[in-house]
Backbone as CSV, one residue per row, in Angstrom:
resi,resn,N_x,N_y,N_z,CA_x,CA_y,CA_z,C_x,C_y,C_z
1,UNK,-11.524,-21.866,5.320,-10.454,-20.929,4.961,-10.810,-19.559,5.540
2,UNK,-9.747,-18.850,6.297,-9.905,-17.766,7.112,-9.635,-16.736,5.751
3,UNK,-10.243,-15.264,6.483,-10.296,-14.262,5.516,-8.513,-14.175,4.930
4,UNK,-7.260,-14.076,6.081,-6.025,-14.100,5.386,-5.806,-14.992,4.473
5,UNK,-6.284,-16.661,5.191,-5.897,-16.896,3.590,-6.345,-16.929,2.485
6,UNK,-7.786,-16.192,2.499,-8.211,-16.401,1.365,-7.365,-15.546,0.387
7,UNK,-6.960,-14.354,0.857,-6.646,-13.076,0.218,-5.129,-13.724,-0.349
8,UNK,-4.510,-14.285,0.584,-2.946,-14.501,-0.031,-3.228,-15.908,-0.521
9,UNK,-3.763,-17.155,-0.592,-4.164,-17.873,-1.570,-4.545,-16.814,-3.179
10,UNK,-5.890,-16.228,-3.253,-5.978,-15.380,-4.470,-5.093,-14.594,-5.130
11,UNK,-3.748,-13.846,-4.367,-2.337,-13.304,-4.289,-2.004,-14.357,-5.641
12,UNK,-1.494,-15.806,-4.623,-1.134,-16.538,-5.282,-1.362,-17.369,-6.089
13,UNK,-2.561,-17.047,-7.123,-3.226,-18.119,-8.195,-3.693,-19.423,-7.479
14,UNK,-4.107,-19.475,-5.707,-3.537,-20.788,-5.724,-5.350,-21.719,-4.900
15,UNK,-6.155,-21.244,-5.849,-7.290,-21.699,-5.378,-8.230,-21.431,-4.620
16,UNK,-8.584,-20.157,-4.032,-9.478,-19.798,-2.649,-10.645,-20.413,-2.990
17,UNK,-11.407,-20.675,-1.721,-12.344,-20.970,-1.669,-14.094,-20.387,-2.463
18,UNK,-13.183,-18.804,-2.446,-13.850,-17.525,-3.006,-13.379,-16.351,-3.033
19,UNK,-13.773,-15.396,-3.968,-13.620,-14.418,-3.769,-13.167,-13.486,-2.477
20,UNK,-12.049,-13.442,-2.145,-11.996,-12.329,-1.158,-12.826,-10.545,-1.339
21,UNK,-12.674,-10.444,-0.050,-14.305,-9.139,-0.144,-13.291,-7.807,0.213
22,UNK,-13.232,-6.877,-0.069,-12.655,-5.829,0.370,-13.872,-4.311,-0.486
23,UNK,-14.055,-3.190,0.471,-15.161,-2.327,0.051,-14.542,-1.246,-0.100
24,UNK,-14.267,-0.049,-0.463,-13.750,1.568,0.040,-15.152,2.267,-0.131
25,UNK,-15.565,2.241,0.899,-16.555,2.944,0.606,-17.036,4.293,1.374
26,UNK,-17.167,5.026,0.620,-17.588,6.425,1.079,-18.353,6.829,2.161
27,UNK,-18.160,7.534,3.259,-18.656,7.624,4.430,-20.348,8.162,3.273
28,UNK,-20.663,8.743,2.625,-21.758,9.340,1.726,-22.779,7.925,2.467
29,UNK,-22.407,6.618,1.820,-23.203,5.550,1.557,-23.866,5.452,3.157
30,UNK,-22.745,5.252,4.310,-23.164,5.593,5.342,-24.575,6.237,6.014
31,UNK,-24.275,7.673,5.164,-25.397,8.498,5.548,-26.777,8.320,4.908
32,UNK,-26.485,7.638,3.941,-27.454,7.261,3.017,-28.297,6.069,3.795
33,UNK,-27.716,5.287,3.625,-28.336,3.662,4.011,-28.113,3.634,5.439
34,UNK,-27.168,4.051,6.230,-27.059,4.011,7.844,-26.760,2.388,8.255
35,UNK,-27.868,2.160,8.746,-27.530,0.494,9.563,-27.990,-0.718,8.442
36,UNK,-28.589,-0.072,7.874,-28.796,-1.506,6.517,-27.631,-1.454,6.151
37,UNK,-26.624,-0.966,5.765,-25.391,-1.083,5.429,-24.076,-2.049,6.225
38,UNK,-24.614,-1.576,7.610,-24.121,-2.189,8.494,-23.912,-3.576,8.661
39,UNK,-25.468,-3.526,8.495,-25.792,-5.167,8.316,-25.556,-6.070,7.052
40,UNK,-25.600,-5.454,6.409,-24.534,-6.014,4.894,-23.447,-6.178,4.626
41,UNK,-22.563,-5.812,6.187,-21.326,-5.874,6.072,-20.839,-6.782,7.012
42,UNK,-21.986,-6.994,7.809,-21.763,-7.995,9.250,-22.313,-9.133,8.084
43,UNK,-23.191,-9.417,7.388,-23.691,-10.507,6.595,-22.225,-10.832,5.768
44,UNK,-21.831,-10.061,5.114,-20.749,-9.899,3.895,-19.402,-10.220,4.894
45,UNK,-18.397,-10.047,5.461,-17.503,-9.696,6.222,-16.386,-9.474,4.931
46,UNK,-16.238,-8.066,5.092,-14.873,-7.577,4.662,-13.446,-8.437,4.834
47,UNK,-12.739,-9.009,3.862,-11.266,-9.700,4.666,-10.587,-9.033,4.432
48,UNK,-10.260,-7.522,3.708,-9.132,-7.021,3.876,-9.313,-5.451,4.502
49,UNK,-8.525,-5.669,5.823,-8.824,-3.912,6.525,-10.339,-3.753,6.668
50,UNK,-10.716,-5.084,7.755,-12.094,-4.434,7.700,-12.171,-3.259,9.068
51,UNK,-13.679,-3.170,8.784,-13.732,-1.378,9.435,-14.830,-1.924,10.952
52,UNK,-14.661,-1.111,11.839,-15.745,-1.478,12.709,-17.513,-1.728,12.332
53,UNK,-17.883,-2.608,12.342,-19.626,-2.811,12.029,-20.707,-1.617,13.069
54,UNK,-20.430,-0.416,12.515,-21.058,0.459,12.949,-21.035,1.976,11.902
55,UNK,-21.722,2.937,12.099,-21.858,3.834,10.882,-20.856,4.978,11.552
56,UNK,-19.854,5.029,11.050,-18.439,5.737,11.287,-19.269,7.187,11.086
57,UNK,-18.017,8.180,12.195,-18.346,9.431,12.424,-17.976,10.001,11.267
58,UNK,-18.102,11.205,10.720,-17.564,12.165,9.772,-16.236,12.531,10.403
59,UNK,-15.237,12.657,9.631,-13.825,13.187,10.283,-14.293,14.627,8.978
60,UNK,-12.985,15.483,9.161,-13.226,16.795,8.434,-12.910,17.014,7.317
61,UNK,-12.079,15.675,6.495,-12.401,16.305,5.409,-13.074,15.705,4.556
62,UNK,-14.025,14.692,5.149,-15.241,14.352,4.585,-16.616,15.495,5.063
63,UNK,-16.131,16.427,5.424,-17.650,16.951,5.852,-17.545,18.466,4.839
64,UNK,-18.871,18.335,4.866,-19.113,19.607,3.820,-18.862,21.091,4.049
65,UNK,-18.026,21.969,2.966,-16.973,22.538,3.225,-15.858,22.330,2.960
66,UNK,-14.986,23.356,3.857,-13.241,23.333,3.116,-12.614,23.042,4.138
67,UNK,-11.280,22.213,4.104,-10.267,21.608,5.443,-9.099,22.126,4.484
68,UNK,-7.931,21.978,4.931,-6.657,22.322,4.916,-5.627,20.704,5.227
69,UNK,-5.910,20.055,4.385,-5.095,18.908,4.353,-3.486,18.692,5.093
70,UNK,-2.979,17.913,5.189,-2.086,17.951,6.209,-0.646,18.821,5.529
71,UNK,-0.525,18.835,4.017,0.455,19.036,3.012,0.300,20.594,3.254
72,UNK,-1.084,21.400,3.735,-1.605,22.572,3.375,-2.294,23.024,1.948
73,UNK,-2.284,21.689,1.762,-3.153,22.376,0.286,-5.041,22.070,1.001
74,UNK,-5.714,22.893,0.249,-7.444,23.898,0.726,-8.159,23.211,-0.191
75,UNK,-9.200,22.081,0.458,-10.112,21.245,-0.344,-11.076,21.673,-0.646
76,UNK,-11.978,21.568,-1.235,-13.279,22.064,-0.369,-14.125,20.520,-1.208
77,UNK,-14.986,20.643,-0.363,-16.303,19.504,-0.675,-17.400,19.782,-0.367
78,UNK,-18.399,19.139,-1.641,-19.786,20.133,-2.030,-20.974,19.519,-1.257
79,UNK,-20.590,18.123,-0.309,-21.497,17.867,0.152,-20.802,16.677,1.292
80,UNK,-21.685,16.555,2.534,-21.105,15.589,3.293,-20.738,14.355,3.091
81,UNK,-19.670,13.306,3.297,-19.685,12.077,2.963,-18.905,11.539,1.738
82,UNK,-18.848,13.058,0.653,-18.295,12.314,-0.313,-16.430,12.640,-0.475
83,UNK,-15.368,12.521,-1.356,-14.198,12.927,-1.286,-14.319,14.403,-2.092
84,UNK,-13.742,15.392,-1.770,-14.147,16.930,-2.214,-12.534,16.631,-3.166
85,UNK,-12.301,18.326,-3.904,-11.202,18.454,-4.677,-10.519,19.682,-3.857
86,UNK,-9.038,19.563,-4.576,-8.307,20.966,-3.922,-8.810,21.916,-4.938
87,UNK,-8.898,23.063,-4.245,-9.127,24.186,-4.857,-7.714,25.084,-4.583
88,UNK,-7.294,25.079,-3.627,-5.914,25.996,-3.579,-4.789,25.012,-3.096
89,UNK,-4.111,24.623,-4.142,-2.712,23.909,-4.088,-1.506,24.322,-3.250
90,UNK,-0.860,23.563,-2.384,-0.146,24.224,-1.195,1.033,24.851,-2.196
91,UNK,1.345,24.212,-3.469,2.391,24.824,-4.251,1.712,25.281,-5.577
92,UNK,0.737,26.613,-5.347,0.254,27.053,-6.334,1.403,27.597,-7.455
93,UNK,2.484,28.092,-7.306,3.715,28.549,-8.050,4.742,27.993,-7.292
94,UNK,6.049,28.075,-7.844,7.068,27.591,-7.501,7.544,28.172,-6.443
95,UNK,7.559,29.286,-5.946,8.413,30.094,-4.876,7.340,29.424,-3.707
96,UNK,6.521,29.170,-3.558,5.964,28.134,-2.755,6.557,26.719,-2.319
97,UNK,6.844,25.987,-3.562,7.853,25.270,-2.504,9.075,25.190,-2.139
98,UNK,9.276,26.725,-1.622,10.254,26.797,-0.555,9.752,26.659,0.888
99,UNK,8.921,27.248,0.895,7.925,26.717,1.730,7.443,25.399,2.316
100,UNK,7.123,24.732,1.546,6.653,23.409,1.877,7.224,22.781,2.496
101,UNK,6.102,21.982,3.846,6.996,21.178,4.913,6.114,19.839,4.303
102,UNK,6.520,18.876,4.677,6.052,17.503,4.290,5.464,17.494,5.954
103,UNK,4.241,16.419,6.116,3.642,16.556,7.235,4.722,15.213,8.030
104,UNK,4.648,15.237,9.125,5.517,14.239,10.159,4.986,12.856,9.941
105,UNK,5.714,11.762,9.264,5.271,10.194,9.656,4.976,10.175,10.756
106,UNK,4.198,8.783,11.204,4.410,8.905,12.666,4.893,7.761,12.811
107,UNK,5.844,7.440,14.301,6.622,6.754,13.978,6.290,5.162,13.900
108,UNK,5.022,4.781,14.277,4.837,3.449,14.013,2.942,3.796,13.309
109,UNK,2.626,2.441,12.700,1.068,2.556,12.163,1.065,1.266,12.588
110,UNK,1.652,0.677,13.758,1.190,-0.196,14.327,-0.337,-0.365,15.462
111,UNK,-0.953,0.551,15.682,-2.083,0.572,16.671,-3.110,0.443,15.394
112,UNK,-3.221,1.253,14.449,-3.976,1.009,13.514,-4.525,-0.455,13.170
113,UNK,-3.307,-1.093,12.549,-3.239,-2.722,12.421,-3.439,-3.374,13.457
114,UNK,-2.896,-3.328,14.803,-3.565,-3.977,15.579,-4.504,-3.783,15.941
115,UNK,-5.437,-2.525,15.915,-6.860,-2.176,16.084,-8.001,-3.566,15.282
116,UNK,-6.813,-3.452,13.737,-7.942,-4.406,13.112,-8.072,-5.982,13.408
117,UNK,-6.490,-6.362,14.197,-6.336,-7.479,14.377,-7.121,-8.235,15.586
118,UNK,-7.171,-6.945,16.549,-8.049,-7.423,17.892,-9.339,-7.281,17.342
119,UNK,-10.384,-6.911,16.758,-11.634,-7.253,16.256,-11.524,-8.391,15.355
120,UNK,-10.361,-8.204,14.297,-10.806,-10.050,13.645,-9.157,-10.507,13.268
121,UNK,-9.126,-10.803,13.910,-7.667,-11.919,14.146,-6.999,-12.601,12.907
122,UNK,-8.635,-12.952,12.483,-8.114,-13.542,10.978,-8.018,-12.991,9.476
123,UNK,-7.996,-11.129,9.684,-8.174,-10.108,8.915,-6.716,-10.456,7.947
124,UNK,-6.698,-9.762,6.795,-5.868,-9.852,6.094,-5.290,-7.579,6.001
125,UNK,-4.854,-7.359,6.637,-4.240,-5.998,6.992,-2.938,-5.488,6.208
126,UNK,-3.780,-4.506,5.122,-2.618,-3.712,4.310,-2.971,-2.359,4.821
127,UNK,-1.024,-1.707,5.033,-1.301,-0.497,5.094,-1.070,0.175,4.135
128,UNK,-1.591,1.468,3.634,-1.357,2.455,2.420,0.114,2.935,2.757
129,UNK,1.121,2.734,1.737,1.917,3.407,1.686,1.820,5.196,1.047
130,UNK,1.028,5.271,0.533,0.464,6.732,-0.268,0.877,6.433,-1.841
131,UNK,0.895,7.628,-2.092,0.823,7.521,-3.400,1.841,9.167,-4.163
132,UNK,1.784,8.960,-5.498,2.831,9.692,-5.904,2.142,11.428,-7.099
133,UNK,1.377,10.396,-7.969,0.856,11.368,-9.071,-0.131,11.866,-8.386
134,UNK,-1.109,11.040,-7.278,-2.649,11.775,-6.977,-1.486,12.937,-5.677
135,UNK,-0.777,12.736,-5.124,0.146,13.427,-4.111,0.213,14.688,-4.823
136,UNK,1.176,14.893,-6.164,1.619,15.602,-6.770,0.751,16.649,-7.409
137,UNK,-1.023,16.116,-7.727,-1.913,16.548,-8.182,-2.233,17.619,-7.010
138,UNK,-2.650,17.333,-5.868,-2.695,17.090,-4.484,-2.154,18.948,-4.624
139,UNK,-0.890,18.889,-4.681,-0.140,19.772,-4.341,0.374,21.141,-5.342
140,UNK,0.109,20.779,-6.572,0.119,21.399,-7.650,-1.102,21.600,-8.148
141,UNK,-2.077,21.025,-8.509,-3.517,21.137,-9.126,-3.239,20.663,-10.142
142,UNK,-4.339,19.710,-10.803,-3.929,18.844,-11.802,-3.400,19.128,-12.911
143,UNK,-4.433,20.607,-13.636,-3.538,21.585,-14.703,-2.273,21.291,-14.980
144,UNK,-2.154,22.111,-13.391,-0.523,22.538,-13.441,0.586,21.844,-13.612
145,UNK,-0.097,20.099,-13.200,0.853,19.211,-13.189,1.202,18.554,-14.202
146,UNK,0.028,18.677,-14.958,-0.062,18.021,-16.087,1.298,18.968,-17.057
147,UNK,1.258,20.307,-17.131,1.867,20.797,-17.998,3.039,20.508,-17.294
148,UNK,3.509,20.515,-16.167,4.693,20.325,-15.366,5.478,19.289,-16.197
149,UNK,4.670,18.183,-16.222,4.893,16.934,-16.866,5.343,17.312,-18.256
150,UNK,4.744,17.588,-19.025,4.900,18.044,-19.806,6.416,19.050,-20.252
151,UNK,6.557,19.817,-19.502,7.495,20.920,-19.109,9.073,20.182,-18.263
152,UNK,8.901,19.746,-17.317,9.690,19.131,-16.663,10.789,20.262,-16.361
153,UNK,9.948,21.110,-15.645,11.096,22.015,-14.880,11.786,21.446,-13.753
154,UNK,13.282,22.099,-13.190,13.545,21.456,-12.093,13.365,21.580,-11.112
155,UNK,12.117,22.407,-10.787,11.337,22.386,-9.884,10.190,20.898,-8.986
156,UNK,9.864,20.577,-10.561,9.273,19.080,-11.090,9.942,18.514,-9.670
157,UNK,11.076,18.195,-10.230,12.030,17.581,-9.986,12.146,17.359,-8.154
158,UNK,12.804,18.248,-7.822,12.250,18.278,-6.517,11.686,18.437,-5.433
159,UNK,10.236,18.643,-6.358,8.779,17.969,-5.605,8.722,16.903,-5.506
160,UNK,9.024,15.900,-6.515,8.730,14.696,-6.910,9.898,14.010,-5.631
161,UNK,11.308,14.541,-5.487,12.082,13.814,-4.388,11.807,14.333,-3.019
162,UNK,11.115,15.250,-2.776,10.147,15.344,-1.344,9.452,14.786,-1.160
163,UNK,8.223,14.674,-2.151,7.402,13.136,-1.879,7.476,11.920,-2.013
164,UNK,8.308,11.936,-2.639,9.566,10.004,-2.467,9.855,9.978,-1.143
165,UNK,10.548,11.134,-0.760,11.245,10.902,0.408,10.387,10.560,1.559
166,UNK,9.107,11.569,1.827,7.871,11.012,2.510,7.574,9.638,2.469
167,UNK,7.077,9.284,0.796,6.928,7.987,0.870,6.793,6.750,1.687
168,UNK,8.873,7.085,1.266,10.282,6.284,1.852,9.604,5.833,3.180
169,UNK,9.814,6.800,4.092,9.630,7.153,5.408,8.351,6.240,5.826
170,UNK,7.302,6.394,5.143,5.692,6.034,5.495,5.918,4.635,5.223
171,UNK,7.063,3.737,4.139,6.466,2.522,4.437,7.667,2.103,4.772
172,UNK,8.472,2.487,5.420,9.365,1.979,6.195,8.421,2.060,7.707
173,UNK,8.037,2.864,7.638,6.614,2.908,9.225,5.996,1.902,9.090
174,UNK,5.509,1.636,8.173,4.397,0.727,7.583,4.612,-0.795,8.023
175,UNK,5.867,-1.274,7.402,7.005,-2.561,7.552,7.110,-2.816,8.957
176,UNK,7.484,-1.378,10.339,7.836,-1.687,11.595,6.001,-2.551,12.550
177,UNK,5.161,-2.216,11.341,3.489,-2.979,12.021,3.581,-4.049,11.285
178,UNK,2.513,-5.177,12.434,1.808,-6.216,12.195,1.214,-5.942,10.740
179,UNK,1.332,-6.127,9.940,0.604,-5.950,8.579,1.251,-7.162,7.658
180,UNK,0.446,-7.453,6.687,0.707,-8.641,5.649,0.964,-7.872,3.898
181,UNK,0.885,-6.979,4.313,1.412,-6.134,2.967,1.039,-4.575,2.556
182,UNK,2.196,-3.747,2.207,1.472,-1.987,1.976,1.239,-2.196,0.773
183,UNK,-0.105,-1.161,0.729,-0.654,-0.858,-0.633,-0.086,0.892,-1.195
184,UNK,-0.707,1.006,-2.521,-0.269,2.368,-3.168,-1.370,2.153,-3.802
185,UNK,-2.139,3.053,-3.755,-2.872,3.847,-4.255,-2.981,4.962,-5.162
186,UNK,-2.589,5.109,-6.890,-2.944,6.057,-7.387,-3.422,6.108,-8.325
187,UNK,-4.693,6.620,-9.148,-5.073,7.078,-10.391,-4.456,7.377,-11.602
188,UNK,-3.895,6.710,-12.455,-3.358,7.772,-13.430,-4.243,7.579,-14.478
189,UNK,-5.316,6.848,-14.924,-5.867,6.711,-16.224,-7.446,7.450,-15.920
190,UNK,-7.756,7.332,-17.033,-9.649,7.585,-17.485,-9.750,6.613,-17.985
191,UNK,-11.324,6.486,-18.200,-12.368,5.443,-18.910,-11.238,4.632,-20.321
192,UNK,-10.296,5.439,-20.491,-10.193,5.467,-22.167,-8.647,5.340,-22.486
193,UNK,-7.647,5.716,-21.223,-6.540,6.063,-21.500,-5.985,6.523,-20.193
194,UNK,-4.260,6.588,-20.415,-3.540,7.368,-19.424,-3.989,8.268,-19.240
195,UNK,-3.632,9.153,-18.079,-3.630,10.791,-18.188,-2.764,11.698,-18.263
196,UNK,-1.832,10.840,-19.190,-0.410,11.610,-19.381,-0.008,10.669,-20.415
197,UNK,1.290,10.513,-21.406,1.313,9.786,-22.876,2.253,8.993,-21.994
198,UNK,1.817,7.877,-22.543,2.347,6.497,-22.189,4.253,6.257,-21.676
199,UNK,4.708,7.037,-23.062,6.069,6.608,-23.026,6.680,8.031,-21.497
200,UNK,6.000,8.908,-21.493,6.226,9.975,-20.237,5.885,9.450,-18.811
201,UNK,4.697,8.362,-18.827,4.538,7.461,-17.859,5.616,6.599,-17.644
């Protein structure tokens, strides 16, 4: 059984052979472990979105310091390798997003997927569609969003249909690639609970 089907067999209750393997792992571990890692991954083989078997470069906003995310909101991160936080929200107050441009889809995320398909053919390839609350956090600072939530100005309001509309856009991109399914990605709970009251979720 090839890595796809293991993943859409497990999808479907319908017996894999094993566990399908999928990692997110922090360029940090990288720097840490280097090629033993490597080799734990050439031993292991990733089946979903695997990554090249080599110790990936730092892009910028894994490197230590502050980047300017594509939204314009100002990260900073306290050390190389790991994911940093925003410190200045591109919509610190409301008269800000008048301002706000949503960054450009692009028009296909097909090279991506086929990047992964020409190294392993028998990969199982999801693309991220993004995400909505960590977006919104993203762009407001969590505080702020939280009370937002809370508040539900109509400001709320259409932030929340700018980044739908992005969304929209990203997995309709997503759909035009070789891919076997988009993912979403977002956080809303702790150890213990939502991070917002259930029935507001």
């Amino acid at each position: 059984m090839n890595a796809c089907e293991c993943v859409i067999r497990t999808l479907q209750f319908n017996r894999p052979d094993r566990i399908p393997r999928q990692l997110w792992i922090l360029p940090s571990a990288f720097l840490e472990h280097g090629q033993a890692l490597v080799e734990l991954l050439r031993r292991y083989p990733i089946d979903i979105n695997p990554r090249p078997l080599a110790v990936p470069e730092l892009g910028p906003e894994w490197r230590k310091g502050t980047y300017v995310d594509e939204w314009g909101s100002v990260w900073l991160n306290l050390d190389d390798g790991i994911a940093g936080e925003v410190k200045q929200p591109a919509v610190a107050d409301w008269p800000a997003l008048d301002r706000l441009k949503p960054p450009p889809v692009p028009d296909t995320f097909a090279a991506p997927a086929e990047e992964i398909l020409r190294r392993r053919p028998d990969a199982f390839v999801s693309l991220v569609g993004g995400q909505i609350f960590e977006r919104l956090q993203y762009l407001r600072g969590s505080e702020a969003l939280y009370l937002d939530l809370m508040d539900q100005p109509p400001e709320l309001v259409r932030l929340c249909d700018i980044v739908m509309d992005h969304l929209h856009r990203r997995v309709e991109a997503c759909l035009r690639a070789p891919c076997h399914a988009v993912q979403f990605a977002d956080d809303w709970g702790s150890q213990r609970a939502l991070l917002i009251p259930p029935a507001l979720w």
